[in-house]
N, C-alpha and C positions, 0 to 999 in steps of 0.2 A: 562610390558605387550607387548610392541610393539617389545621386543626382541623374544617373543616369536612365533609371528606373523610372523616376518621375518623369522626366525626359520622353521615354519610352511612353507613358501611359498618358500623357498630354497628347500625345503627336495621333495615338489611338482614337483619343475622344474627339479630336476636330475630323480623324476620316470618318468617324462614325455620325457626324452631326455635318456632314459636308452635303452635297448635291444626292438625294436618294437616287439608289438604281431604280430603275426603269424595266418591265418586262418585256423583255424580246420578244413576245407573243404579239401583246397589244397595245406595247405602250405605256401601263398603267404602270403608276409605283408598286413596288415588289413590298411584299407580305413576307415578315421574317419567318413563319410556318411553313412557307412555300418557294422561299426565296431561289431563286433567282426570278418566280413568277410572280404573279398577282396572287392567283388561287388556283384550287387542284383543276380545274378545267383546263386553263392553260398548260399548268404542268402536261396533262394528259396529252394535251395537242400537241407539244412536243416529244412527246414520247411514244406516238403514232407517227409522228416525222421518220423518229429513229429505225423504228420497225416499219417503214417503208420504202427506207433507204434513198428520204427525199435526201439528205443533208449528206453532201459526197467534197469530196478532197481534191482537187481538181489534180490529174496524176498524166506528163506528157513521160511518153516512154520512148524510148532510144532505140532508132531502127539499128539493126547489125552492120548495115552495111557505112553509118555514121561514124561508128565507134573507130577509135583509130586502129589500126593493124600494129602489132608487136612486130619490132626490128626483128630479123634472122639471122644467125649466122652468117646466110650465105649475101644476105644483101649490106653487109657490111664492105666487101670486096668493091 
């Protein structure tokens, strides 16, 4: 079991010592204080994205008349 453990905590420290993230803002390497950003500036900018509803889920909706029609009784004959 404690092979596994150390296993576990090896495999930990190379993600942590691998390619730093990057902040989505600007670019910069990410600040574990502010992490996923740089610093609270960028934070903020995206959190003025959020409350402006720049960042949207792109959503195609189904017209009625696509959808298929349920068999009927009567169209079974």
């Amino acid at each position: 079991m404690s092979d596994k453990i150390a296993d576990l905590a090896a495999r930990r420290a190379r993600k942590r010592d691998a390619k730093p993230r990057k902040c989505p803002i600007c670019g910069k390497p990410a600040v574990e204080a502010t992490r996923p950003f740089c610093s609270e500036r960028c934070r903020k900018i995206d959190l003025d994205r959020w409350r402006a509803e720049t960042y949207r889920v792109p959503v195609v909706e189904a017209d009625d008349d696509d959808a298929p029609k349920p068999e009927s009784a009567e169209d079974a004959d």
